[in-house]
TIVO-2410 file (N, C-alpha, C; in nm, 3 decimals):
# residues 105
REC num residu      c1      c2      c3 atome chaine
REC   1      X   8.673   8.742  14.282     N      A
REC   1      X   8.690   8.884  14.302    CA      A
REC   1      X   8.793   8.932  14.200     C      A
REC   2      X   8.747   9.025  14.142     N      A
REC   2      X   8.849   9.117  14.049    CA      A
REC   2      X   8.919   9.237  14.089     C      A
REC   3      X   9.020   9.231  14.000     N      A
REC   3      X   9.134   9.330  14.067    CA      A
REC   3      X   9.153   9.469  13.950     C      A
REC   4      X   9.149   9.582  13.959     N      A
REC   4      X   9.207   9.642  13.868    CA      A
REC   4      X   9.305   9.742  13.925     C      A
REC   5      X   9.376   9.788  13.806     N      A
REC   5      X   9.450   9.851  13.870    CA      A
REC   5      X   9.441  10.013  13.816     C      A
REC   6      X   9.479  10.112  13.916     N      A
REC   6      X   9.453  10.266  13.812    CA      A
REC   6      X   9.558  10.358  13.849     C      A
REC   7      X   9.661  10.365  13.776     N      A
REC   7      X   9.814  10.361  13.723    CA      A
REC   7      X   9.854  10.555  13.701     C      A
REC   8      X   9.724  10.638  13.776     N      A
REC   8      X   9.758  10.778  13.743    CA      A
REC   8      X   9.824  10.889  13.859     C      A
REC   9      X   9.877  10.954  13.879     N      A
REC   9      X   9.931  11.029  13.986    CA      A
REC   9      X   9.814  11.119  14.051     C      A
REC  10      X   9.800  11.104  14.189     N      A
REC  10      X   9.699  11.130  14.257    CA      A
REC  10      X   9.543  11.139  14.138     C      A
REC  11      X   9.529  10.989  14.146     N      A
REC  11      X   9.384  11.004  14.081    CA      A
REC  11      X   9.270  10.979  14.184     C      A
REC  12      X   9.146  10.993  14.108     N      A
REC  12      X   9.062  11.087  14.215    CA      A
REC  12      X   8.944  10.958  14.125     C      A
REC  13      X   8.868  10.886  14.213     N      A
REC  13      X   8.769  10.807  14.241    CA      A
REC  13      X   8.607  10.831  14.250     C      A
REC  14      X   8.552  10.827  14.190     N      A
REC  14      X   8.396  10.846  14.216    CA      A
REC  14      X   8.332  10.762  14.216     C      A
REC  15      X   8.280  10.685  14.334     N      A
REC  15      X   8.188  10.534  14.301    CA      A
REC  15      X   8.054  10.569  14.215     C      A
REC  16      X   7.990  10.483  14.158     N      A
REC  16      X   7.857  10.510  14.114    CA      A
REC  16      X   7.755  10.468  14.170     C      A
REC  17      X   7.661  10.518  14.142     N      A
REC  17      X   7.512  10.480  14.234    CA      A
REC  17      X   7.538  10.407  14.372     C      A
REC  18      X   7.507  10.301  14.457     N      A
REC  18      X   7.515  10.294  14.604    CA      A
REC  18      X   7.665  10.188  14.615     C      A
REC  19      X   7.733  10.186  14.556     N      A
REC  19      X   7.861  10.197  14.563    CA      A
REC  19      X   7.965  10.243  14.651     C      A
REC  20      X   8.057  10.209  14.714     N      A
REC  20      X   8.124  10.302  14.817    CA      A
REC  20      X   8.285  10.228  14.787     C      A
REC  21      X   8.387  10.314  14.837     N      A
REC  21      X   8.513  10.304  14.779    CA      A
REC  21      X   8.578  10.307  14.987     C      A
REC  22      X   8.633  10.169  14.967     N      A
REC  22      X   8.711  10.144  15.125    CA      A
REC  22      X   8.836  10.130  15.118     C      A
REC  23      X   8.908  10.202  15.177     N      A
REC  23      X   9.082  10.163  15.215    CA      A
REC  23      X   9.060  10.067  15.340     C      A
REC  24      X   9.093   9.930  15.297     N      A
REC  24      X   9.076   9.855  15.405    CA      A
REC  24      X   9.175   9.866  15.484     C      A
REC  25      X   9.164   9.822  15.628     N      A
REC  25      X   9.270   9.822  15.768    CA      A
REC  25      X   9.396   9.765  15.739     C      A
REC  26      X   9.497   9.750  15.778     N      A
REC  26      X   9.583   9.700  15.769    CA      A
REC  26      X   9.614   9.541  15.836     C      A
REC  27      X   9.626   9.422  15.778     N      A
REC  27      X   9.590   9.273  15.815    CA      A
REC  27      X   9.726   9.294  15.961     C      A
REC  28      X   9.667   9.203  16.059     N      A
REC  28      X   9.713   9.180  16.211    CA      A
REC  28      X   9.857   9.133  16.143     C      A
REC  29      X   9.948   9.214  16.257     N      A
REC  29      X  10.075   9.123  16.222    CA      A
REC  29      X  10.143   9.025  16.309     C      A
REC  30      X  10.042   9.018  16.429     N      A
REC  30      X  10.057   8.944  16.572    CA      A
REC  30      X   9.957   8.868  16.580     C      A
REC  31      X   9.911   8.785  16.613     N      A
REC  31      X   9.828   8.722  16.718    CA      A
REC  31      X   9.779   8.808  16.846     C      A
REC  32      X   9.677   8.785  16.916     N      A
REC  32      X   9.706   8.876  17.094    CA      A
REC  32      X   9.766   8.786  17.152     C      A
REC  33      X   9.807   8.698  17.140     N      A
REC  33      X   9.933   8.592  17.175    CA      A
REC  33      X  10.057   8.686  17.186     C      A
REC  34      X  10.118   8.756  17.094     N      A
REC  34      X  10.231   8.813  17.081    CA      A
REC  34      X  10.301   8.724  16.973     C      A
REC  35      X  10.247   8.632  16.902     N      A
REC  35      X  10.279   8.513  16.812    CA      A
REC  35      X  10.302   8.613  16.661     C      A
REC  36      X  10.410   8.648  16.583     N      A
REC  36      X  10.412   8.751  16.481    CA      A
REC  36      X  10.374   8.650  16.356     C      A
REC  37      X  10.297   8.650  16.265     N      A
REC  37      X  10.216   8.571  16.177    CA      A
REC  37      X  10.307   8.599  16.012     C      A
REC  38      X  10.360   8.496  15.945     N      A
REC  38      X  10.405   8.564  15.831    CA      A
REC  38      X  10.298   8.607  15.748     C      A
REC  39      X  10.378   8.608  15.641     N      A
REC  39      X  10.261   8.685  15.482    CA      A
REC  39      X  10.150   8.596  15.461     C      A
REC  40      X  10.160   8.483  15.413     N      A
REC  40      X  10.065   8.394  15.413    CA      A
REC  40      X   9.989   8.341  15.513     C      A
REC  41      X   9.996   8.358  15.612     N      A
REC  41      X   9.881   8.337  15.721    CA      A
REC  41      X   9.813   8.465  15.788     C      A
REC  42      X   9.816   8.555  15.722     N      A
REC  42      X   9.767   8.671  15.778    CA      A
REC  42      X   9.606   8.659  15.695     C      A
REC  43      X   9.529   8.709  15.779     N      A
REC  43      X   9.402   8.710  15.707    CA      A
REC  43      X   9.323   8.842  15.639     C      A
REC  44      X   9.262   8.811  15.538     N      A
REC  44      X   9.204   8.950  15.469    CA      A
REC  44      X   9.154   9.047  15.550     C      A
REC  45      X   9.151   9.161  15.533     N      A
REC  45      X   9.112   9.249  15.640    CA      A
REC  45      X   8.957   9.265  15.602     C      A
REC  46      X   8.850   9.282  15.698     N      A
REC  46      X   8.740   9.287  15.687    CA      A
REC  46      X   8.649   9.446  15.710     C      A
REC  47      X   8.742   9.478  15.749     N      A
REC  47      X   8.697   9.612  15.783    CA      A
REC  47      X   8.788   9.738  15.729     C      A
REC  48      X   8.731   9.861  15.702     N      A
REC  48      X   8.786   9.977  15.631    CA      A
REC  48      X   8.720  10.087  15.650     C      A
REC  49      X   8.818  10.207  15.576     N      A
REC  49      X   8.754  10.348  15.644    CA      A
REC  49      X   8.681  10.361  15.489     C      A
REC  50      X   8.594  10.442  15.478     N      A
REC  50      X   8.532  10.525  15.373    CA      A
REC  50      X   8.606  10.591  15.298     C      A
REC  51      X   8.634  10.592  15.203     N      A
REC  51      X   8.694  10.704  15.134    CA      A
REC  51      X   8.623  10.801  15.045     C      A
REC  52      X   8.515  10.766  14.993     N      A
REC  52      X   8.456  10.785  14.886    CA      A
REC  52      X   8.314  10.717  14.861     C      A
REC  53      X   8.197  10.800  14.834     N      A
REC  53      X   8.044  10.728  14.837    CA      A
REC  53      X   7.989  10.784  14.692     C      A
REC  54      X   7.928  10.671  14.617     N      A
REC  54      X   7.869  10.729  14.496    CA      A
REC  54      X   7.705  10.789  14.588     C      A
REC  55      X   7.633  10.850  14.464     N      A
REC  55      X   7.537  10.940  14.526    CA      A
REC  55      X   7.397  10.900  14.538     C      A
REC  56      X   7.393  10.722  14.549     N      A
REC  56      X   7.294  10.685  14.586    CA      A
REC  56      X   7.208  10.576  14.510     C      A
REC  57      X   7.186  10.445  14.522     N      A
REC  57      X   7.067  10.405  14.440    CA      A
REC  57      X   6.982  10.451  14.384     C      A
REC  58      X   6.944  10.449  14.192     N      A
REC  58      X   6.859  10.588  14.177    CA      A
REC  58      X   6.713  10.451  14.190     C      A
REC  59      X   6.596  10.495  14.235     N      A
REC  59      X   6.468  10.418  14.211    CA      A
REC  59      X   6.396  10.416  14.077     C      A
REC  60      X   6.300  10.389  14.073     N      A
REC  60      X   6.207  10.354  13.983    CA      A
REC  60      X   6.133  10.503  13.947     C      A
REC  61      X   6.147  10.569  14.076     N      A
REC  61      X   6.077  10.729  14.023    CA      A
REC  61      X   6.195  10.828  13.946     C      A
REC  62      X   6.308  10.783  13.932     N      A
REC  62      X   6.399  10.881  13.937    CA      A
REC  62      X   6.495  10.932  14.020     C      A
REC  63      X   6.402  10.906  14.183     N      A
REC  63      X   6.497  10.963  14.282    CA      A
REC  63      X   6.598  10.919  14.318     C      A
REC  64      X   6.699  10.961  14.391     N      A
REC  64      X   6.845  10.845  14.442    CA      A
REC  64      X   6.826  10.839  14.614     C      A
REC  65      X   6.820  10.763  14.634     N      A
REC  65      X   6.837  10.691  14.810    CA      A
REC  65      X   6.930  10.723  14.836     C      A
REC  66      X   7.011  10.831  14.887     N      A
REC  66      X   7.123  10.841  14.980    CA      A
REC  66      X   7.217  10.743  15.000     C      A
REC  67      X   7.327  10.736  15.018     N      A
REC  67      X   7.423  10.615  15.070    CA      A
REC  67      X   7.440  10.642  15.223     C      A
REC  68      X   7.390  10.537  15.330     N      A
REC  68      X   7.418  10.580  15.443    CA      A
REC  68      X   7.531  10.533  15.503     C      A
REC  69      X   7.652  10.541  15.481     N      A
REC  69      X   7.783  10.574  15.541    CA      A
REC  69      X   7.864  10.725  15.435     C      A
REC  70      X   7.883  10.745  15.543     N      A
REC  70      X   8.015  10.858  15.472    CA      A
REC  70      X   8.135  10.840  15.534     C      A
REC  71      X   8.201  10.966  15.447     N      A
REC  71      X   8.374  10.965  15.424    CA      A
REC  71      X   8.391  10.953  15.559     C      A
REC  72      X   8.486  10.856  15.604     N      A
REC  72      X   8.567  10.870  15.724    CA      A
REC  72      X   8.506  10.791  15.816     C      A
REC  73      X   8.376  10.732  15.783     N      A
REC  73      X   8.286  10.595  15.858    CA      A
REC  73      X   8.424  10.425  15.836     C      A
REC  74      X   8.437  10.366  15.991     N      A
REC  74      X   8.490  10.285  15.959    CA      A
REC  74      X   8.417  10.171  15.962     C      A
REC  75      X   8.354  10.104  15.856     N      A
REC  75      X   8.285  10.002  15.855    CA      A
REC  75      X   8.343   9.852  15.835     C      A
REC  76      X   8.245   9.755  15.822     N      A
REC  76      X   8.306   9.627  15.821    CA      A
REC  76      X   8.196   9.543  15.680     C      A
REC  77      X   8.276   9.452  15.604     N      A
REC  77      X   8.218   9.401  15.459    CA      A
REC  77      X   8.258   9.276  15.512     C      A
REC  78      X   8.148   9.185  15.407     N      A
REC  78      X   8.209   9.053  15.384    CA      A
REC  78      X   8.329   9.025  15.359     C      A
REC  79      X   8.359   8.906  15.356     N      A
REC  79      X   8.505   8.842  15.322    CA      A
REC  79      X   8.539   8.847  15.180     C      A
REC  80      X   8.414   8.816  15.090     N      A
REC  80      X   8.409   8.804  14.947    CA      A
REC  80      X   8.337   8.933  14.885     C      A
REC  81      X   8.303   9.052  14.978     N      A
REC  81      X   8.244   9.146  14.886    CA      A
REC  81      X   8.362   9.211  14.777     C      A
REC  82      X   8.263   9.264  14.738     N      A
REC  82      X   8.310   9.384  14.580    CA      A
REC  82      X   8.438   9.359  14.530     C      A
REC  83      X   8.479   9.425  14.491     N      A
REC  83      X   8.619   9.481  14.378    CA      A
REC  83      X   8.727   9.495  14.427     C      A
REC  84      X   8.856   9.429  14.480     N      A
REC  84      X   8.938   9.502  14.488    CA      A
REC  84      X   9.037   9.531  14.347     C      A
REC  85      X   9.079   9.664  14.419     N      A
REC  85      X   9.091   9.811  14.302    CA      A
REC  85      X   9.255   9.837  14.403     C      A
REC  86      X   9.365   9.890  14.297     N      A
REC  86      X   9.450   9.979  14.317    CA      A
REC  86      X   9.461  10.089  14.310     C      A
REC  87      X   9.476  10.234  14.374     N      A
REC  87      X   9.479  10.328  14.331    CA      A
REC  87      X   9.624  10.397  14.391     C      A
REC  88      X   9.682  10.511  14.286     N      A
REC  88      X   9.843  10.528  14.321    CA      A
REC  88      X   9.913  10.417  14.446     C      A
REC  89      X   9.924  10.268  14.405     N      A
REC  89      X   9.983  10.171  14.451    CA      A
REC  89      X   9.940  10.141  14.583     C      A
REC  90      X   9.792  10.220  14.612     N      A
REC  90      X   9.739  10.125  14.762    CA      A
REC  90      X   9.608  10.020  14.718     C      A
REC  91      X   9.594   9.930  14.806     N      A
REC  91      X   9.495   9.882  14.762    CA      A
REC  91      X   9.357   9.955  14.826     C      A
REC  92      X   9.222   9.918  14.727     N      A
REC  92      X   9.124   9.919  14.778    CA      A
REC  92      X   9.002   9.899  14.747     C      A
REC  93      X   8.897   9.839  14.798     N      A
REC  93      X   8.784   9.802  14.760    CA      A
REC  93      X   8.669   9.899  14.713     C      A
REC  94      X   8.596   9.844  14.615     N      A
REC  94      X   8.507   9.938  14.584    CA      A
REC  94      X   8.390   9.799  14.598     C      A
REC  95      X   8.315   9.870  14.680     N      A
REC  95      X   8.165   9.740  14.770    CA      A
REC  95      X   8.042   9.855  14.716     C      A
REC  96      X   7.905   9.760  14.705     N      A
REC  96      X   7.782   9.748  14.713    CA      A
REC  96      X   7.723   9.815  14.868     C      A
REC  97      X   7.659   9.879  14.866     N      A
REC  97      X   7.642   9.990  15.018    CA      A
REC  97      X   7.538   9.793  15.063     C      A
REC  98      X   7.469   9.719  14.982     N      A
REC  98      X   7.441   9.610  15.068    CA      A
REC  98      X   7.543   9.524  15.099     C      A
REC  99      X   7.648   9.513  15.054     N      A
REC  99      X   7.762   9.469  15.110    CA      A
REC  99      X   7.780   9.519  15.214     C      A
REC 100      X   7.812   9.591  15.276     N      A
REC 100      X   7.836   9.643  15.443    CA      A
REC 100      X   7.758   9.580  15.545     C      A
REC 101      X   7.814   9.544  15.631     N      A
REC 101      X   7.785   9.437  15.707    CA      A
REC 101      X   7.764   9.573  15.823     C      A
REC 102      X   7.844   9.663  15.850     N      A
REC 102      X   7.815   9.731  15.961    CA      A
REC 102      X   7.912   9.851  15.961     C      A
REC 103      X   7.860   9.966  16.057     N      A
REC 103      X   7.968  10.104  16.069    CA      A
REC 103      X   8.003  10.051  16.246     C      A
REC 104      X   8.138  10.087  16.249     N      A
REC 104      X   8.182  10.072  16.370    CA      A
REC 104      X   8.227  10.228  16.433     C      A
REC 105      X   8.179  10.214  16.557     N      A
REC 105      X   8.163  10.379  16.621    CA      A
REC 105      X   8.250  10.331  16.768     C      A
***
């Protein structure tokens, strides 16, 4: 997985084609034990809100397929999907709309 970083004051993101841009959750800092976990044993977060959807797989006719999650959908990705990306010093992923494993409601 690759990392980049994008170093501009409130910069502004557009995924491309079925692409989608996630601020992932914030990793557990407990156990449900009540057990508080340091830095290195905390695990990648798997799930994130939407921030941002490019405008669709284009097909073979021209047309573009919709992306079906939008802004503010909190979904869940693989462990190893897409890109993580920095933007004004947060992290965040930019995934494959078949990367998404699921929207959580």
């Amino acid at each position: 997985m690759a990392t980049a970083t994008l170093t501009a004051s409130k910069t502004k993101v557009r995924p491309l084609d079925d692409r989608v841009l996630i601020k992932p959750s914030d990793p557990e800092e407990k156990t449900r034990e009540g057990i508080y976990l340091p830095e290195g044993a905390k695990e990648k977060p798997m799930a994130g809100t939407v921030v941002a959807t490019g405008p669709g797989k284009l097909n073979e006719d021209g047309k573009r397929t919709p992306v079906a999650v939008k802004k503010g959908d909190t979904v869940v990705f693989g462990k190893y999907a897409g890109t993580e990306v920095e933007i004004d010093g947060v992290k965040h992923m930019i995934v494959r709309e078949s990367e998404l494993l699921g929207v959580l409601e």
